[in-house]
C-alpha positions in Angstrom: -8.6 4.5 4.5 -5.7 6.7 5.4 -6.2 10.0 7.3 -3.6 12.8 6.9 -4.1 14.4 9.7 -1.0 18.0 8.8 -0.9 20.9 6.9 1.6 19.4 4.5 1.1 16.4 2.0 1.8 12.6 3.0 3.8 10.4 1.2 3.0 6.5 2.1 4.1 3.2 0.5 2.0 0.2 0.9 3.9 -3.2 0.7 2.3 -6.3 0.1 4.6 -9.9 0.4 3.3 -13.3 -0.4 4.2 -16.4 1.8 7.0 -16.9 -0.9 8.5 -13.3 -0.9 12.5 -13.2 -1.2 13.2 -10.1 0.9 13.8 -8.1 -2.7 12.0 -4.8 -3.7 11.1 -6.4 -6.9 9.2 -9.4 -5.2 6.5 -7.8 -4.0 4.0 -5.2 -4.6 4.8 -1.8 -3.6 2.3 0.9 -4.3 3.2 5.1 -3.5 0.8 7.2 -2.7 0.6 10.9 -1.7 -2.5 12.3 0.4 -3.5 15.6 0.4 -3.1 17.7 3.4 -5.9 17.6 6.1 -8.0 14.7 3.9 -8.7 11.4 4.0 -8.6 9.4 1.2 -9.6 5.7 0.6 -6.7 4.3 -1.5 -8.1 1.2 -3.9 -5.8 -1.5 -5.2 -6.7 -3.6 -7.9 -5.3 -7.6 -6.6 -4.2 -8.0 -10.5 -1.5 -4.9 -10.1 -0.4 -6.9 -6.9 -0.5 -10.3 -8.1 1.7 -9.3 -11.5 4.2 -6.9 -8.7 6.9 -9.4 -8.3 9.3 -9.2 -11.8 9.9 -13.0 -12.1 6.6 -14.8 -10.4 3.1 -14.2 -9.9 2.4 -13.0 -6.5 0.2 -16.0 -4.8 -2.7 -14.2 -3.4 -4.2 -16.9 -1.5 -0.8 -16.9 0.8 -0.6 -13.1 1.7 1.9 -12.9 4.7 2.3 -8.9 5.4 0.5 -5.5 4.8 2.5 -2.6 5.5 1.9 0.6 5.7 4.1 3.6 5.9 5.6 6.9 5.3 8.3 7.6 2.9 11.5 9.0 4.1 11.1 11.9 2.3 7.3 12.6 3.9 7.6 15.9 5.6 4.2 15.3 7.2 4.7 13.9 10.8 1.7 11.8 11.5 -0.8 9.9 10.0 -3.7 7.5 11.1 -5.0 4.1 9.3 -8.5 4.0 9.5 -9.3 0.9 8.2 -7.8 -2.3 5.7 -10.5 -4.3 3.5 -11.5 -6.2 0.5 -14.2 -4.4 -1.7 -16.1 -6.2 -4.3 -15.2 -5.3 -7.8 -17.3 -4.0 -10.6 -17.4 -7.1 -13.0 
């Protein structure tokens, strides 16, 4: 859950790297977001986008080494608060 807190909209990335990741924007997962002003929104992931995100490997799930969350350069929104991080059961 992501709160944006300003007027103006938030621009975030959140990057996910495996215990194998080589330091290159194409071995990972990188998801963009953008939340509205004054809202907080509960951003969903499915694990298959992440585990196909690296371009020549599968992403090893089981080995997850960093979550990051941040704002894009070009967010003109100043703050932002992460509520909370989690695994949800899918709908099979």
């Amino acid at each position: 859950d992501v709160v944006n807190p300003t007027e103006v909209p938030l621009k975030i990335v959140v990057r996910i790297d495996d215990q194998d990741h080589n330091w290159l924007d194409a071995d990972r997962y990188n998801g963009r977001f953008e939340i509205a002003p004054e809202t907080r929104e509960r951003l969903r992931i499915k694990l298959t986008d992440v585990q196909q995100a690296p371009k020549e490997r599968e992403f090893d799930l089981a080995r997850v080494a960093r979550i990051l969350v941040f704002r894009q350069n070009d967010s003109e929104a100043p703050a932002m608060y992460l509520v909370r991080i989690g695994l949800e059961a899918g709908k099979t």
